[in-house]
C-alpha positions as CSV (number, residue, x, y, z in Angstrom):
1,X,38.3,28.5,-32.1
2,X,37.0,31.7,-30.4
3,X,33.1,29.4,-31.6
4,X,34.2,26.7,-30.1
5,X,34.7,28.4,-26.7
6,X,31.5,29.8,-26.5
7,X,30.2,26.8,-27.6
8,X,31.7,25.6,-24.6
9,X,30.8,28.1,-22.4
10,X,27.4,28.0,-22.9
11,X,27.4,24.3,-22.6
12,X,28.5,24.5,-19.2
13,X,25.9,26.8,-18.4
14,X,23.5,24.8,-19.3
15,X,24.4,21.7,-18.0
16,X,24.6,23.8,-14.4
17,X,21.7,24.8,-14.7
18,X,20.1,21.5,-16.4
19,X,21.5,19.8,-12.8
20,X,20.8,22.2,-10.5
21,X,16.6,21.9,-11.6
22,X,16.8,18.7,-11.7
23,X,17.8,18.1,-8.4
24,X,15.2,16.3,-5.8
25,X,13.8,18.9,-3.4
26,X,12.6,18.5,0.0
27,X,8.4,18.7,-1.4
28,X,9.4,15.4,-3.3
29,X,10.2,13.4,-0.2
30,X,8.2,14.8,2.4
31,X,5.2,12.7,3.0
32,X,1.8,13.8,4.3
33,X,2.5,18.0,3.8
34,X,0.1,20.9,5.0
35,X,-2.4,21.6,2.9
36,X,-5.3,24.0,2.8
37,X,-7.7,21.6,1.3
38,X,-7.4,18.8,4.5
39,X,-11.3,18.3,5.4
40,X,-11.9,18.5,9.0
41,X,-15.1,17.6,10.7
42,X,-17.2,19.8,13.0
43,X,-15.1,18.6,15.8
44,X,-11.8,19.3,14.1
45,X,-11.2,15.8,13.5
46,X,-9.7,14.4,9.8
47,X,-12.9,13.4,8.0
48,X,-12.0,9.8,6.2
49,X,-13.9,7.7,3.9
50,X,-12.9,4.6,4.9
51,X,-14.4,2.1,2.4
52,X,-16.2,-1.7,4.0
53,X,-15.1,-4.4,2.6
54,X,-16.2,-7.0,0.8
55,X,-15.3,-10.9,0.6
56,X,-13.1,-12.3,-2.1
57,X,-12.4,-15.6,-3.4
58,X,-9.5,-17.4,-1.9
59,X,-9.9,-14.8,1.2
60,X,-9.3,-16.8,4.3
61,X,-11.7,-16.2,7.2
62,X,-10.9,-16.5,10.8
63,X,-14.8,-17.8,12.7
64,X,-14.3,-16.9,16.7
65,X,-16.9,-19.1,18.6
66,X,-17.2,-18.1,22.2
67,X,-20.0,-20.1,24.6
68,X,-20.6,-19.3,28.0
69,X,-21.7,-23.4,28.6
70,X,-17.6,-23.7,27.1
71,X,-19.0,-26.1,24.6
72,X,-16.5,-28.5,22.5
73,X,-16.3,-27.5,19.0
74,X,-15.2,-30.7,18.2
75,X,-14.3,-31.5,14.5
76,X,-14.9,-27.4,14.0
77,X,-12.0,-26.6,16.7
78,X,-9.6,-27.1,13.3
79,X,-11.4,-24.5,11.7
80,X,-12.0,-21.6,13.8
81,X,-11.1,-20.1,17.2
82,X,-12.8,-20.7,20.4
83,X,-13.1,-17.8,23.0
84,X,-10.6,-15.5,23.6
85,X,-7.4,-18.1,22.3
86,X,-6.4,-16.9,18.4
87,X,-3.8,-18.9,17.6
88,X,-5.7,-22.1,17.6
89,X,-7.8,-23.1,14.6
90,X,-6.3,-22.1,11.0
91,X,-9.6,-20.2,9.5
92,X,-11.0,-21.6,6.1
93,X,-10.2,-20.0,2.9
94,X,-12.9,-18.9,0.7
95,X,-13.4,-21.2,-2.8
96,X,-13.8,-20.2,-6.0
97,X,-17.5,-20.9,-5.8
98,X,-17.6,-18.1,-3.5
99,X,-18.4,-20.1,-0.4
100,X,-16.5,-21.5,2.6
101,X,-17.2,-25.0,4.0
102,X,-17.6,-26.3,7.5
103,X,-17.9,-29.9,8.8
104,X,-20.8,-30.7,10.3
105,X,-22.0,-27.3,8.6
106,X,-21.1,-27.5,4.8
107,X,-21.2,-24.5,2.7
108,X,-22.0,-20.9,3.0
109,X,-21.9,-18.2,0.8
110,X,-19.5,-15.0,1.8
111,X,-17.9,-13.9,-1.5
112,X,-19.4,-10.0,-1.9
113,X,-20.3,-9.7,1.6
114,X,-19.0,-7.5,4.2
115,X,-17.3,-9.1,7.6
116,X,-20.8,-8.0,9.5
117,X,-23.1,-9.9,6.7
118,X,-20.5,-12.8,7.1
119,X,-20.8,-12.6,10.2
120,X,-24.8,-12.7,10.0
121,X,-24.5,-15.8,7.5
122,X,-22.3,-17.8,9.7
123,X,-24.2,-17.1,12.6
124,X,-27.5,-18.5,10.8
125,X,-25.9,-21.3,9.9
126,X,-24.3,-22.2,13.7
127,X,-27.6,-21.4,15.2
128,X,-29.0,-24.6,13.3
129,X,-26.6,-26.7,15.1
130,X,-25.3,-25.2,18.6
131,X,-27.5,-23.4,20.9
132,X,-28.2,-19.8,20.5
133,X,-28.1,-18.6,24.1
134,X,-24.9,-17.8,25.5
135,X,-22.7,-18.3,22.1
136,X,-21.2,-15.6,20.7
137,X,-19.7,-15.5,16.7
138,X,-17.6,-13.1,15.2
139,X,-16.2,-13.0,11.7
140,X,-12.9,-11.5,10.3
141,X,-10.3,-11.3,8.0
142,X,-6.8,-13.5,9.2
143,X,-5.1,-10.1,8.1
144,X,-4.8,-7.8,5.2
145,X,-2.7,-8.4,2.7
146,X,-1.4,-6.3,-0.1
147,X,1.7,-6.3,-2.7
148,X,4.2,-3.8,-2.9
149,X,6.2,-2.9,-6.0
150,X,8.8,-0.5,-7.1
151,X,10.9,2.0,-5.3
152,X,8.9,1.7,-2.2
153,X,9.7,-2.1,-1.5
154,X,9.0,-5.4,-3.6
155,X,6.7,-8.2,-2.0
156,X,4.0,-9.7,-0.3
157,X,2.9,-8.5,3.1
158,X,0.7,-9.2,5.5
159,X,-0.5,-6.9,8.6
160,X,-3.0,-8.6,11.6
161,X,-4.3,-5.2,12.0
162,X,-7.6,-4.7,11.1
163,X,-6.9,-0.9,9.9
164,X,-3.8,-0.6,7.7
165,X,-3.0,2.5,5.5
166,X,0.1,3.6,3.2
167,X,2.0,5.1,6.0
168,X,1.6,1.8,7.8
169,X,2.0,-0.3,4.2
170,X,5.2,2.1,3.9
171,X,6.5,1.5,6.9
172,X,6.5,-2.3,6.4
173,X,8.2,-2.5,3.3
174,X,11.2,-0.7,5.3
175,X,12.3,0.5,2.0
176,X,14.0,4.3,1.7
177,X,11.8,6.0,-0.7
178,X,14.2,8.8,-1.5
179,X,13.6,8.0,-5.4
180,X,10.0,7.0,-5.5
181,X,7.7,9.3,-7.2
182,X,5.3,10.2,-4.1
183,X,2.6,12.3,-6.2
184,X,1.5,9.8,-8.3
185,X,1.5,6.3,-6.1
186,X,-1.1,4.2,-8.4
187,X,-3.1,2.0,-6.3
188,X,-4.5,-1.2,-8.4
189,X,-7.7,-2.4,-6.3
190,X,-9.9,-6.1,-7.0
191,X,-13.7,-5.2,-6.3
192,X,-16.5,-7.2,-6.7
193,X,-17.4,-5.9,-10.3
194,X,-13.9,-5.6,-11.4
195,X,-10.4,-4.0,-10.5
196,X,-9.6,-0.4,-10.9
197,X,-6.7,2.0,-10.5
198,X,-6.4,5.4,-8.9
199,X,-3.5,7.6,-8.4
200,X,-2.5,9.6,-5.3
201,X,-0.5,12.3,-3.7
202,X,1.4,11.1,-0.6
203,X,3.2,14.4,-0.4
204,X,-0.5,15.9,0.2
205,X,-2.1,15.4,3.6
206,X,-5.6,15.4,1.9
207,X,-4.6,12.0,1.0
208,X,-6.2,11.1,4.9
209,X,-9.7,11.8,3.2
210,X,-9.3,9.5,0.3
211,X,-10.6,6.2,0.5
212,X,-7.6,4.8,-1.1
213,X,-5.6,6.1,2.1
214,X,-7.0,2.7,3.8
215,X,-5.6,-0.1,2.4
216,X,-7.5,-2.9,1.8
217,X,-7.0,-7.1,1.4
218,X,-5.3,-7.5,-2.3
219,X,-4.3,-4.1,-2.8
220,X,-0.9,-3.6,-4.5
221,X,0.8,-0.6,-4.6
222,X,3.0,0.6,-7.3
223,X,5.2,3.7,-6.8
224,X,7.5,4.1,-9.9
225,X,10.9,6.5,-9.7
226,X,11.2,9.5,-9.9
227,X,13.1,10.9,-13.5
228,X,16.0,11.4,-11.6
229,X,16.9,8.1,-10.8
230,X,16.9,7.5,-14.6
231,X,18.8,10.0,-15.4
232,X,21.4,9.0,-12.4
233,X,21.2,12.5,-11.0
234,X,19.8,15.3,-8.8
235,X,19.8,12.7,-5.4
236,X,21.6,16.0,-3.4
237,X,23.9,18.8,-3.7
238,X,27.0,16.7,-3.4
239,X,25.6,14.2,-6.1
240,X,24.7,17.5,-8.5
241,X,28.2,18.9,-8.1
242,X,29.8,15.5,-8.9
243,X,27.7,15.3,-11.9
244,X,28.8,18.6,-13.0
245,X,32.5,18.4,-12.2
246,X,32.4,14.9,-14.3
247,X,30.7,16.5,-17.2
248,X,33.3,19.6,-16.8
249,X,36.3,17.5,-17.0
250,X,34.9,15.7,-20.2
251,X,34.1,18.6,-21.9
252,X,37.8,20.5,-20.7
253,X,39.6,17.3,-22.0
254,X,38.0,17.5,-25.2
255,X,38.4,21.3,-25.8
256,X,42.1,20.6,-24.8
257,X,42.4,18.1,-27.5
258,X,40.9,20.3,-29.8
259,X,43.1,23.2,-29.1
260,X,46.3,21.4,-29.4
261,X,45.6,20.9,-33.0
């Protein structure tokens, strides 16, 4: 019997102090921390790489067309803007041949081009038709849109910012992130050679000079749980204590049982 108690008492120990380790601590949560290695600029600004996009299939492209004359678009006014108005005209989606098409205008070729060389190819193309002097073209993205999965929020979403980056994708999803594994949020990115994956460390502020701070059109964003979660413990101090209690009274009950034989 005497074995059996410290048996027991050591197994208390150790489930204390198994708990109290394992609880979530404030570095977990804490998004964008101090740290030493933040690049700053000559001017004490946060250097950023923020990567230029380029055109995907099934993008769809908003074409704004502003004239001094005020020229009708006519059949085009379904497919792009006209001056300052942006809710008319419902852009053109990009095909899987890589183009878009135009009536009046027929195809041309965006897919692997940035919105500026877009902008460049559509403007050829107008030029051909509607006079150059006094029209103005300007090419752009409807909005960026990215996937979210896991413990920060599940879905689609779409932001009519031009700029969007995983504080602003976070803040979207409105999910609490109180379990979601910060340091390692894995970013799964479509190029125009391929996709690739990175990981990084929202808990670090030098995540401002990463590239994949920015989000870009297609992104998703997975951020798994943390071990805790799985383990259904070490949320707070009250959750840790409640853990223990439970696992004292288990253990008590069954020492109890035992000693009465």
């Amino acid at each position: 019997m005497f074995y059996f108690k410290s048996t027991l008492t050591k197994s208390l120990i150790l489930l204390i102090l198994f708990n109290l380790f394992s609880c979530i601590s404030l570095k977990d949560v804490q998004l964008i921390q101090p740290d030493k290695n933040l690049k700053l600029d000559k001017k004490g600004y946060i250097e950023f790489d923020k990567p230029e996009y380029h055109i995907q299939v099934n993008d769809q492209i908003l074409i704004n067309v502003a004239t001094s004359s005020g020229e009708s678009m006519g059949i085009l006014s379904s497919f792009i803007t006209a001056g300052n108005n942006t809710t008319s005209g419902r852009g053109v989606y990009v095909r899987q041949d890589g183009n878009i098409e135009l009536p009046r205008i027929g195809k041309i070729k965006l897919e692997g081009l940035t919105l500026e060389e877009a902008r460049k190819a559509v403007q050829k193309e107008f030029y051909k038709i509607y006079d150059e002097k006094g029209t103005y073209i300007d090419v752009n993205l409807s909005g960026i849109e990215y996937t979210i999965v896991g413990e920060a929020g599940q879905g689609v979403f779409r932001s009519i910012k031009k700029k969007v980056t995983l504080l602003d994708a976070f803040a979207q999803s409105g999910s609490n992130h109180i379990y979601a594994d910060l340091k390692n949020v894995r970013i799964i990115r479509s190029e125009s050679d391929g996709t690739k994956q990175v990981y990084v460390d929202l808990t670090k502020e030098t995540v401002m000079n990463s590239e994949y701070y920015w989000v870009q059109n297609n992104d998703i964003i997975v951020v798994n749980p943390r071990k805790q979660k799985i383990w259904g413990i070490g949320l707070n101090p009250l959750s840790v204590v409640t853990t223990i209690m439970g696992a004292i009274a288990t253990i008590l009950g069954v020492y109890l049982f035992f000693d009465r034989l």
